[in-house]
KEMIRO-198487 format. One record per atom (N, C-alpha, C): residue number from 0; residue in three letters; atom name; x, y, z. Coordinates in pm, 1 decimal, decimal comma, m for minus. Layout:
<pts>
NUM  Ala  CA  X  Y  Z
...
</pts>
This chain:
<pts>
0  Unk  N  84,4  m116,1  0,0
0  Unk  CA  0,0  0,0  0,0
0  Unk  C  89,7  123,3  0,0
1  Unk  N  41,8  236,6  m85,6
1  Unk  CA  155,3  299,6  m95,1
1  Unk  C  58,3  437,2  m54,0
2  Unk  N  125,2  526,9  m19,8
2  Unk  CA  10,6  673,0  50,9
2  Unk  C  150,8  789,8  m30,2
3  Unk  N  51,9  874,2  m96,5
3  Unk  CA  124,3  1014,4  m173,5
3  Unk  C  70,7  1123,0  m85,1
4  Unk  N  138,0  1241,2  1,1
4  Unk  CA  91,1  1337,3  45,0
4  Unk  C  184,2  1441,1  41,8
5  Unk  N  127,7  1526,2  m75,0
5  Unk  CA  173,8  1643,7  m131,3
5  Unk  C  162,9  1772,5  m52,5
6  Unk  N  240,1  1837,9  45,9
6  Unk  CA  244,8  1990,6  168,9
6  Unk  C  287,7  2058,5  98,4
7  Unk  N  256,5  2195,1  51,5
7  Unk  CA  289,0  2291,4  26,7
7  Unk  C  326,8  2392,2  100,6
8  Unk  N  468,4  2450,8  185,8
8  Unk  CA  474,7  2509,9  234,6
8  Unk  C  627,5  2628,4  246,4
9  Unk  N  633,0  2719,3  312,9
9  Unk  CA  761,6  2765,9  274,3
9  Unk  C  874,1  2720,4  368,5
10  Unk  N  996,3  2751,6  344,6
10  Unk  CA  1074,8  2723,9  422,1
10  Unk  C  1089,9  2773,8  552,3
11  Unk  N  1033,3  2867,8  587,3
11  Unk  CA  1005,8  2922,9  737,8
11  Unk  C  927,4  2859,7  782,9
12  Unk  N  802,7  2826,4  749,5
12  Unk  CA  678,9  2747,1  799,1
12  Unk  C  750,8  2632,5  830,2
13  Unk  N  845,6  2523,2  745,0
13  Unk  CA  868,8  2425,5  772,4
13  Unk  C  982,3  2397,3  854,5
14  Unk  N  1024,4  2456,4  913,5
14  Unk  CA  1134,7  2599,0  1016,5
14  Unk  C  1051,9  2520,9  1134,0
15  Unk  N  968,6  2600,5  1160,0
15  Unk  CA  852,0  2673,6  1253,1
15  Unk  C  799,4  2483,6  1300,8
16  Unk  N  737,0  2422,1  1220,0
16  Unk  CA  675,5  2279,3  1187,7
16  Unk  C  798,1  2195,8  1220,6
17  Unk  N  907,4  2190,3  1218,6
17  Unk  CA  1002,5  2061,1  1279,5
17  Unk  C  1050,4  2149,6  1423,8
18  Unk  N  1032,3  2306,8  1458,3
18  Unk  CA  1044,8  2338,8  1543,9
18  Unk  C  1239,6  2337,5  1607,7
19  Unk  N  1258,7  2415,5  1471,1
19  Unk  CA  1401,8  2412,9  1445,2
19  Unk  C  1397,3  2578,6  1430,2
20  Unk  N  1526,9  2661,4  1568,1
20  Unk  CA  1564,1  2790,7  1577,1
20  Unk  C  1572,4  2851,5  1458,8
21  Unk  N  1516,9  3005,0  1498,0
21  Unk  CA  1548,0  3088,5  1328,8
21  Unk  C  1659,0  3186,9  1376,5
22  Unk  N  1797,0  3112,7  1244,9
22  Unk  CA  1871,9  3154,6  1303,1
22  Unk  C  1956,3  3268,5  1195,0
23  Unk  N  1833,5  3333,1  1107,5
23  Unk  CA  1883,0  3436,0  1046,0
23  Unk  C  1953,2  3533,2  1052,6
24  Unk  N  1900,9  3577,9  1229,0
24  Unk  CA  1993,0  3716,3  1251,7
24  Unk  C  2100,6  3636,5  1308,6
25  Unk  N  2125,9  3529,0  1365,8
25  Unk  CA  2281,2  3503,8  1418,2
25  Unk  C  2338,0  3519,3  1254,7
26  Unk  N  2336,2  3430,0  1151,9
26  Unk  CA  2370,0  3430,2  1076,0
26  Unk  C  2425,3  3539,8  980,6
27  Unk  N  2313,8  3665,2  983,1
27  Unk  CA  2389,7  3835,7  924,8
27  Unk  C  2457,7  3860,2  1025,3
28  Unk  N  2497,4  3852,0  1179,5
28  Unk  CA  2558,7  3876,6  1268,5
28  Unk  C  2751,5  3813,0  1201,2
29  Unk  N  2695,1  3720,0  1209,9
29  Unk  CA  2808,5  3598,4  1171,6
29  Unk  C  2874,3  3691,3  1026,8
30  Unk  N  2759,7  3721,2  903,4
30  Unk  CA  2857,0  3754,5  818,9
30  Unk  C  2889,7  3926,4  797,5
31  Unk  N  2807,7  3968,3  898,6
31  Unk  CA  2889,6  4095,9  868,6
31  Unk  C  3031,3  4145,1  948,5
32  Unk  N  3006,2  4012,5  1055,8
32  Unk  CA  3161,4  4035,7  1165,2
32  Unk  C  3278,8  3949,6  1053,5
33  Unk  N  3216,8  3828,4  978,4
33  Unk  CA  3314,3  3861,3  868,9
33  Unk  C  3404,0  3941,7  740,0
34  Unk  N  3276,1  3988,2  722,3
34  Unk  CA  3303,5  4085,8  594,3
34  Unk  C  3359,8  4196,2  673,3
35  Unk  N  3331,0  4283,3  786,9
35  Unk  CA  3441,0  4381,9  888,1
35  Unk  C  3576,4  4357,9  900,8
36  Unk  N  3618,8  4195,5  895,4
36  Unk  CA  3722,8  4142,4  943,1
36  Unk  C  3826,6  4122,8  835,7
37  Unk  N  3736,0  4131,6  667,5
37  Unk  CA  3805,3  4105,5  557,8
37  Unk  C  3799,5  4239,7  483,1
38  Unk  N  3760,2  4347,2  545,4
38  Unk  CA  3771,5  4457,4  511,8
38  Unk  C  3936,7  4522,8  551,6
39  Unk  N  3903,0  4485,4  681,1
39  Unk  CA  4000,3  4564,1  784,3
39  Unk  C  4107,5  4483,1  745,3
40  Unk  N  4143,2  4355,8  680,5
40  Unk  CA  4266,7  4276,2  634,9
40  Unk  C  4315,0  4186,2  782,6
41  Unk  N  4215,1  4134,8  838,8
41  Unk  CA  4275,7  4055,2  911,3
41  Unk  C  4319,7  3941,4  894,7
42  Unk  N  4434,6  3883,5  963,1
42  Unk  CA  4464,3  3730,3  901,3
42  Unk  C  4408,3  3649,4  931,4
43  Unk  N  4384,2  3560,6  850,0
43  Unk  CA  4323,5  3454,2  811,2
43  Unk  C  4175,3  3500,8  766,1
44  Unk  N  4135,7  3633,2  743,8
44  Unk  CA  4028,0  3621,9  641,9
44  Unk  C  4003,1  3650,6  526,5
45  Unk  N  4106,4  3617,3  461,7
45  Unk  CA  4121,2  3610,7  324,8
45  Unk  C  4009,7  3532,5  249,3
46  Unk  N  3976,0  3540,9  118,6
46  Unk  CA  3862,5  3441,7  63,4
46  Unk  C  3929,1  3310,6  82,2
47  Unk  N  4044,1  3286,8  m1,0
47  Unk  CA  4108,8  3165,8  m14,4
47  Unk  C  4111,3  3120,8  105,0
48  Unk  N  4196,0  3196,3  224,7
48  Unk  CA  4177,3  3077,4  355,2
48  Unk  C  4029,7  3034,9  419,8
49  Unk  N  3941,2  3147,0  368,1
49  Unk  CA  3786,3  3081,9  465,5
49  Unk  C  3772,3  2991,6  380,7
50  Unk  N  3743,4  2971,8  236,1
50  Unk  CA  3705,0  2894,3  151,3
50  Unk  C  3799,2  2775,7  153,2
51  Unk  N  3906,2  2773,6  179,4
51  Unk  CA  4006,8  2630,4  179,2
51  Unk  C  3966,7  2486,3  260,9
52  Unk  N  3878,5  2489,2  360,2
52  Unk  CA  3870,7  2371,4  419,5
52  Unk  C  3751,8  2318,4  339,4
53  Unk  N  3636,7  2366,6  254,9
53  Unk  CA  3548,8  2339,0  247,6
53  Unk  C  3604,5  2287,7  77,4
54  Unk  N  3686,2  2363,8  m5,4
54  Unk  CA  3705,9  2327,8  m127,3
54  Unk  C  3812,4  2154,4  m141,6
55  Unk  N  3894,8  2134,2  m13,7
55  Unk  CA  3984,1  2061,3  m16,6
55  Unk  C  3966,4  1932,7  63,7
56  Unk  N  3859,1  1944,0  156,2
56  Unk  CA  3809,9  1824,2  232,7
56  Unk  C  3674,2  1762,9  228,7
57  Unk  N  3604,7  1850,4  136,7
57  Unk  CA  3484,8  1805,0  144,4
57  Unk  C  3440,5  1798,3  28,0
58  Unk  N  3299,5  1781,4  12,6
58  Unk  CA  3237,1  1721,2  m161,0
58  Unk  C  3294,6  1880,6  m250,6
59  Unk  N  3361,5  1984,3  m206,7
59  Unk  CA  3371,3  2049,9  m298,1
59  Unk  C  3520,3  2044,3  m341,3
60  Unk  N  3556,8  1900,1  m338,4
60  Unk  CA  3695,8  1847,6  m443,1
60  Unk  C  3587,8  1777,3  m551,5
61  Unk  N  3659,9  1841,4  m651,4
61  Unk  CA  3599,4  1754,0  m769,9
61  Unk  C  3632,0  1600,5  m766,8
62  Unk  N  3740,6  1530,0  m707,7
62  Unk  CA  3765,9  1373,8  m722,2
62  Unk  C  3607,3  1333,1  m637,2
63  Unk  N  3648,6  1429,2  m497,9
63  Unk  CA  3536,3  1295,6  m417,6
63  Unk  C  3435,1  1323,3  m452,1
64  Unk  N  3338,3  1443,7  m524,5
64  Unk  CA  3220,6  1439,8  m606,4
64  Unk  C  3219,6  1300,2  m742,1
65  Unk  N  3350,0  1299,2  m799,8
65  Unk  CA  3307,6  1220,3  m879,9
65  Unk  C  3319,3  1038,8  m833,5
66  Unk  N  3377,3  1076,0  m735,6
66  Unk  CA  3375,3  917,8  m655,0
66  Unk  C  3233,6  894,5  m617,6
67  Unk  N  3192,2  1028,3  m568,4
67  Unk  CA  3072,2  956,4  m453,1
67  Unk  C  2945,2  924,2  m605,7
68  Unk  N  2992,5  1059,4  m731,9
68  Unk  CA  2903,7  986,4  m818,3
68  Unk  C  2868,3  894,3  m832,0
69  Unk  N  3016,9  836,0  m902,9
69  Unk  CA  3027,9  669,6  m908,9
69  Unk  C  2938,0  540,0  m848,5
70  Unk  N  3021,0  566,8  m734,1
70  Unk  CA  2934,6  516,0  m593,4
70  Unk  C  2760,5  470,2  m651,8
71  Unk  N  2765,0  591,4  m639,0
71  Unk  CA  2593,5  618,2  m619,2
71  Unk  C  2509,8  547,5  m784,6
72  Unk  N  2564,1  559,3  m877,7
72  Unk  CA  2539,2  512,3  m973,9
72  Unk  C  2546,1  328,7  m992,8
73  Unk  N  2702,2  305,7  m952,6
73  Unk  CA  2708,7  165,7  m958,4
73  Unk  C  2601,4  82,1  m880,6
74  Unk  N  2605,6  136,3  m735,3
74  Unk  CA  2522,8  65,5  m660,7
74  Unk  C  2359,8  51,4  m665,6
75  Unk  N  2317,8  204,5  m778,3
75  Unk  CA  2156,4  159,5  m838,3
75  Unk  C  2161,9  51,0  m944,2
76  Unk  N  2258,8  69,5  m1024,7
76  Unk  CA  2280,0  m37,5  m1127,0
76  Unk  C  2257,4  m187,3  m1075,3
77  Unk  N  2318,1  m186,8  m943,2
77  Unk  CA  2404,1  m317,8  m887,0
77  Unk  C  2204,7  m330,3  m836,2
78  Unk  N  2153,0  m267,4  m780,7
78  Unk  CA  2020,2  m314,5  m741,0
78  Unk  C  1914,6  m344,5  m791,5
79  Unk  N  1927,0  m280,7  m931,5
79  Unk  CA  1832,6  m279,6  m1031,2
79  Unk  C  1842,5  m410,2  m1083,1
80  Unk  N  1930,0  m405,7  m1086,9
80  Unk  CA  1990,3  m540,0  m1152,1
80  Unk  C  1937,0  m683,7  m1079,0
81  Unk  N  1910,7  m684,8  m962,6
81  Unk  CA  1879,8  m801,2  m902,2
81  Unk  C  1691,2  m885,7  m921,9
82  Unk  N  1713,8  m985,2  m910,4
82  Unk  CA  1598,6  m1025,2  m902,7
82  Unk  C  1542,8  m1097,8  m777,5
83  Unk  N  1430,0  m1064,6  m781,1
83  Unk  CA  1361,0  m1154,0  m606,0
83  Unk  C  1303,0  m1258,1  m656,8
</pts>
């Protein structure tokens, strides 16, 4: 038995509905004490160094995007493929 139920709602509402903090103003807080900090030339807030942990360790290396592609492809193949 299978059940389809289609919610239309915005992303604040659904915020509000899992009853998860709105954390917009920390967040302009957060980036305007950055952008002050990369104004004024402080070290380490350069683009390149904020942006470096996220381009070099995480899905935003192009290898491990195309690994986890992979991944993700072989293993629908590999399931599709089976019979019960």
């Amino acid at each position: 038995m299978n059940f389809k139920i289609d919610v239309e709602m915005t992303p604040d509402e659904l915020r509000k509905v899992l009853g998860l903090p709105d954390v917009a103003a920390f967040q302009q807080q957060m980036m305007d004490k950055i952008q002050e900090n990369m104004a004024a030339g402080a070290e380490g807030y350069d683009p390149l160094t904020l942006f470096k942990p996220y381009m070099t360790n995480s899905l935003g290396s192009m290898d491990a995007l195309q690994k986890m592609m992979l991944n993700m492809m072989s293993g629908y193949t590999n399931n599709t493929n089976k019979t019960d």
